[in-house]
Residue frames as a rotation matrix with the C-alpha (Angstrom) as fourth column:
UNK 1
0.542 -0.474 -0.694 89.06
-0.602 -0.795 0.073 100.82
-0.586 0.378 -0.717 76.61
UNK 2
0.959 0.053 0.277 90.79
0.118 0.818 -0.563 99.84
-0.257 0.573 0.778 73.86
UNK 3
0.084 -0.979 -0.185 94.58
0.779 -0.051 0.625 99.45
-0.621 -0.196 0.759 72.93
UNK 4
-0.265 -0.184 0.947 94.05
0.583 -0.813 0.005 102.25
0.768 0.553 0.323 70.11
UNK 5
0.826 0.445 0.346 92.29
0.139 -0.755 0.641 104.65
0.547 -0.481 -0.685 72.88
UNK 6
0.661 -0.721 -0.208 95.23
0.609 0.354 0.710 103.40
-0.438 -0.596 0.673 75.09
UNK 7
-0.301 -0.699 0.648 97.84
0.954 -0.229 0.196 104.55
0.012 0.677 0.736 72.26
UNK 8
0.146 0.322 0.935 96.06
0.598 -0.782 0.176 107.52
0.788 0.534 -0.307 71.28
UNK 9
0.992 0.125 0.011 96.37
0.057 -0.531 0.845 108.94
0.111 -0.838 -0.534 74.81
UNK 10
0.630 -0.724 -0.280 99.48
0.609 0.237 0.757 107.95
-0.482 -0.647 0.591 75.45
UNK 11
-0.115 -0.322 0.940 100.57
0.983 -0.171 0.062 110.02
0.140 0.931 0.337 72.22
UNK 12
0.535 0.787 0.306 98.09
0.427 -0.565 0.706 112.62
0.729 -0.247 -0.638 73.14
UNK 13
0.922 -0.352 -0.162 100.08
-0.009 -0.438 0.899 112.99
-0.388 -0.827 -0.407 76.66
UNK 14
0.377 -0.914 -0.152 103.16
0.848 0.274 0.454 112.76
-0.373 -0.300 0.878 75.20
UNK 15
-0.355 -0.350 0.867 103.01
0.552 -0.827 -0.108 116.31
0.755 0.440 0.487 73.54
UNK 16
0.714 0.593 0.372 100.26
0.144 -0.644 0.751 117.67
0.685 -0.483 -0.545 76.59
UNK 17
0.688 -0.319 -0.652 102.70
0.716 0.147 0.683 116.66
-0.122 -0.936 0.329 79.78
UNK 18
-0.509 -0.853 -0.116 105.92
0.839 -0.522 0.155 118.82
-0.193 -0.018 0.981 78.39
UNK 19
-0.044 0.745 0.666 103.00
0.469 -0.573 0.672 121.50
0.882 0.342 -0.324 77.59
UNK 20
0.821 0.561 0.106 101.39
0.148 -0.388 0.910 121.95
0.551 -0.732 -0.401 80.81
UNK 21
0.571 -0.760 -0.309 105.00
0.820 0.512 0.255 121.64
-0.035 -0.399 0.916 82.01
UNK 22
-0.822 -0.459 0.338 107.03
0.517 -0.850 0.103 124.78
0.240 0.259 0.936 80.36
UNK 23
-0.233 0.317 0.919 103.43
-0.087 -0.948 0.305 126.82
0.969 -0.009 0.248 81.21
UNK 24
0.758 -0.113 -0.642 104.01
0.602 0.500 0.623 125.75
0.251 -0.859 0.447 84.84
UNK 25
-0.348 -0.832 -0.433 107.71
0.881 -0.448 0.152 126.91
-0.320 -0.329 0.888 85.10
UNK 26
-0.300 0.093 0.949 106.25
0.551 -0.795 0.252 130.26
0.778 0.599 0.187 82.64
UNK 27
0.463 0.702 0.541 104.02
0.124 -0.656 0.744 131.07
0.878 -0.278 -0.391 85.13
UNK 28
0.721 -0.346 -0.600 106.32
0.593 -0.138 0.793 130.33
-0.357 -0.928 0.106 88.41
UNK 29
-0.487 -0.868 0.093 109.07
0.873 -0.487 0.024 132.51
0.025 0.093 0.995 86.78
UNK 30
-0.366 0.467 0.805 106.52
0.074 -0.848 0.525 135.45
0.928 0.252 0.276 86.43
UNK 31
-0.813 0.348 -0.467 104.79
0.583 0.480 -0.656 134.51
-0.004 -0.805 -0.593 89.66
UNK 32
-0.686 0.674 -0.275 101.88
-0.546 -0.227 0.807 134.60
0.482 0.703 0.524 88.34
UNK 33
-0.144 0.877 0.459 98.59
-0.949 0.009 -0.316 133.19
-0.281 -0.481 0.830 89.92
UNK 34
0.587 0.809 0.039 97.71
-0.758 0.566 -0.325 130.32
-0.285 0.161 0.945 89.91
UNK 35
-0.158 -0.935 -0.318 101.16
-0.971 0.206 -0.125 128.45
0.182 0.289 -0.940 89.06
UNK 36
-0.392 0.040 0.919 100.46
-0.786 0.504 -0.358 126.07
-0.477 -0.863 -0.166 91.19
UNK 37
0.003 0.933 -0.360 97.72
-0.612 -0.283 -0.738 124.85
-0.791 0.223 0.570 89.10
UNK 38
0.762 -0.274 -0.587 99.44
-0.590 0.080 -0.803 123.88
0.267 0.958 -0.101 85.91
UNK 39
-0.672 -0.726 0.143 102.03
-0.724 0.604 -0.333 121.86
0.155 -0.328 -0.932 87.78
UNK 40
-0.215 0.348 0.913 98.93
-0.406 0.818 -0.408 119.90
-0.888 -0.459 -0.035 89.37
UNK 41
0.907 0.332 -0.260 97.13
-0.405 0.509 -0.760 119.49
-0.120 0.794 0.596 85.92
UNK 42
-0.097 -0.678 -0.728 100.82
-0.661 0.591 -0.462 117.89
0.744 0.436 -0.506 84.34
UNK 43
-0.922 -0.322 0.215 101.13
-0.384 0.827 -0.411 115.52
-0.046 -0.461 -0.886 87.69
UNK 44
0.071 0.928 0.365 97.48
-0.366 0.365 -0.856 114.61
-0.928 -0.073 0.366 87.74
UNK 45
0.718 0.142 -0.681 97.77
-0.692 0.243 -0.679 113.74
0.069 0.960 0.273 83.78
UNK 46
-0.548 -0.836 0.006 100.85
-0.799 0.522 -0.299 111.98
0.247 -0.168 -0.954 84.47
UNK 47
-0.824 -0.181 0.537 99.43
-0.512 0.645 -0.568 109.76
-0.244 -0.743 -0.624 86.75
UNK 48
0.253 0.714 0.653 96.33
-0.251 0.700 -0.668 108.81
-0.934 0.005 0.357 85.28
UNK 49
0.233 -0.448 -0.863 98.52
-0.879 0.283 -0.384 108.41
0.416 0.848 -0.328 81.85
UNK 50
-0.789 -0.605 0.102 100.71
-0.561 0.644 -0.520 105.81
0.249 -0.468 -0.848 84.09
UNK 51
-0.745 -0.077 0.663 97.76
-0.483 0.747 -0.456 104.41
-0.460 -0.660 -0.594 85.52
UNK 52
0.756 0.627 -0.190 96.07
-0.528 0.410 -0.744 103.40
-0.388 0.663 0.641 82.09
UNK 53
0.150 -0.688 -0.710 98.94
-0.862 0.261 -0.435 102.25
0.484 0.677 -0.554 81.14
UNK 54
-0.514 -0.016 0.858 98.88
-0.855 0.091 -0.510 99.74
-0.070 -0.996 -0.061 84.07
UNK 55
-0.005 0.856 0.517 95.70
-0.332 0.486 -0.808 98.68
-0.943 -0.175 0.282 83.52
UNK 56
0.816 0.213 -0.537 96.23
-0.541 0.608 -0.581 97.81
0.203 0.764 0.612 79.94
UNK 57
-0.326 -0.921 -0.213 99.41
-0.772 0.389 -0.502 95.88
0.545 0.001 -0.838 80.79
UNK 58
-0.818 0.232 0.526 98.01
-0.367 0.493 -0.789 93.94
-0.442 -0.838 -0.318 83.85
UNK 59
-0.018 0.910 0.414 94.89
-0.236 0.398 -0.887 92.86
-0.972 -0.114 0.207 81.68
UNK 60
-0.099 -0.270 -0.958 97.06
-0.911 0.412 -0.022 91.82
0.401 0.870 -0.287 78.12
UNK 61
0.942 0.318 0.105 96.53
-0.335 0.906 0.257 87.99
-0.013 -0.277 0.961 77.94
UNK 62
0.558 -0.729 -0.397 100.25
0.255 0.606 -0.754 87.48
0.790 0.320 0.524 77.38
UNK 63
0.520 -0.412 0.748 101.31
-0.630 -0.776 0.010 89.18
0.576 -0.477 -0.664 80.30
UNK 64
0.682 -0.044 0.730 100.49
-0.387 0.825 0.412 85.84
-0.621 -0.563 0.545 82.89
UNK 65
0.791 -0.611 0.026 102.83
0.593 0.755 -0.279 83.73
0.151 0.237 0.960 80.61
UNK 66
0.550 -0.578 0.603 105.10
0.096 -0.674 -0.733 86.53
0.830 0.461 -0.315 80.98
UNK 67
0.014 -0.299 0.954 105.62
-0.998 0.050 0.031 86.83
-0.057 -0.953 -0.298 84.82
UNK 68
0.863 0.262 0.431 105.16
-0.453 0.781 0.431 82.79
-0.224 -0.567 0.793 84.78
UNK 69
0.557 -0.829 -0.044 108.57
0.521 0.390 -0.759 81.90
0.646 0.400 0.650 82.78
């Protein structure tokens, strides 16, 4: 993966996460089916947002001089 694919997600989630969010709380105020659902999809995106982000951090070449100073 590259640092644009990297970016482009990270963009990407930054409008999807408050998304799947407000139609989360929509549906638990209606109690509506499935509610549940839309809360996992936002934490499940979350987390694999966070862990790409990770992985491109931990595998920049400046990082190692970073932690070594």
């Amino acid at each position: 993966m590259t640092a644009r694919t990297a970016i482009i997600l990270l963009v990407i989630s930054a409008f999807l996460l408050p998304l799947f969010g407000w139609i989360g709380a929509l549906f638990k105020i209606q109690h509506w089916p499935l509610s549940w659902a839309w809360d996992l999809v936002a934490w499940l995106f979350s987390a694999v947002m966070a862990l790409v982000v990770a992985i491109k951090v931990m595998r920049y070449p400046g990082f190692k001089d970073f932690l070594d100073h």
